[in-house]
C-alpha positions, 0 to 999 in steps of 0.5 A: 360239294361246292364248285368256286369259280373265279368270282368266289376265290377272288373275293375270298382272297381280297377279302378274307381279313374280314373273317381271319387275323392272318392270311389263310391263302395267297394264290387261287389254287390255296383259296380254292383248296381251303375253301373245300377243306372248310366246306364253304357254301355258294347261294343265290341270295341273302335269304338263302344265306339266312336259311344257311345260318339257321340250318347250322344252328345259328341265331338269326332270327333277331338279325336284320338282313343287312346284319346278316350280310355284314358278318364276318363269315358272308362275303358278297359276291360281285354278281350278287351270289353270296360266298359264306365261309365258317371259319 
């Protein structure tokens, strides 16, 4: 399991229309909640995200990893960590 600590809840907060239609929290405490629920994953680096997408079956190998950052369910971190949600 995962800790989110305030970095990860307030991007996932600002920017979780990227990945939903409709807000699926709106305080820290309900991002921190449904980010455990979905079982959201913290890495190092974008390379890490990649094994991430692979490991759950993912078809990554034709992506670049600028298109890896850019889906929907990778949301980069202001320190450079990445937060990957599968919603």
């Amino acid at each position: 399991m995962y800790e989110y600590d305030e970095e990860c809840l307030k991007t996932f907060l600002k920017n979780q229309a990227q990945l939903f239609d409709e807000p699926v929290a709106e305080t820290l405490e309900e991002a921190e909640a449904f980010l455990e629920d979905c079982m959201a994953a913290v890495v190092e680096n974008i390379g890490e995200v990649k094994e991430f997408l692979e490991e759950e079956g993912l078809d990554v190998d034709s992506m670049s990893l600028e298109e890896i950052e850019e889906a929907s369910e990778v949301f980069p971190l202001p320190g450079g960590r990445y937060l990957i949600v599968e919603g």
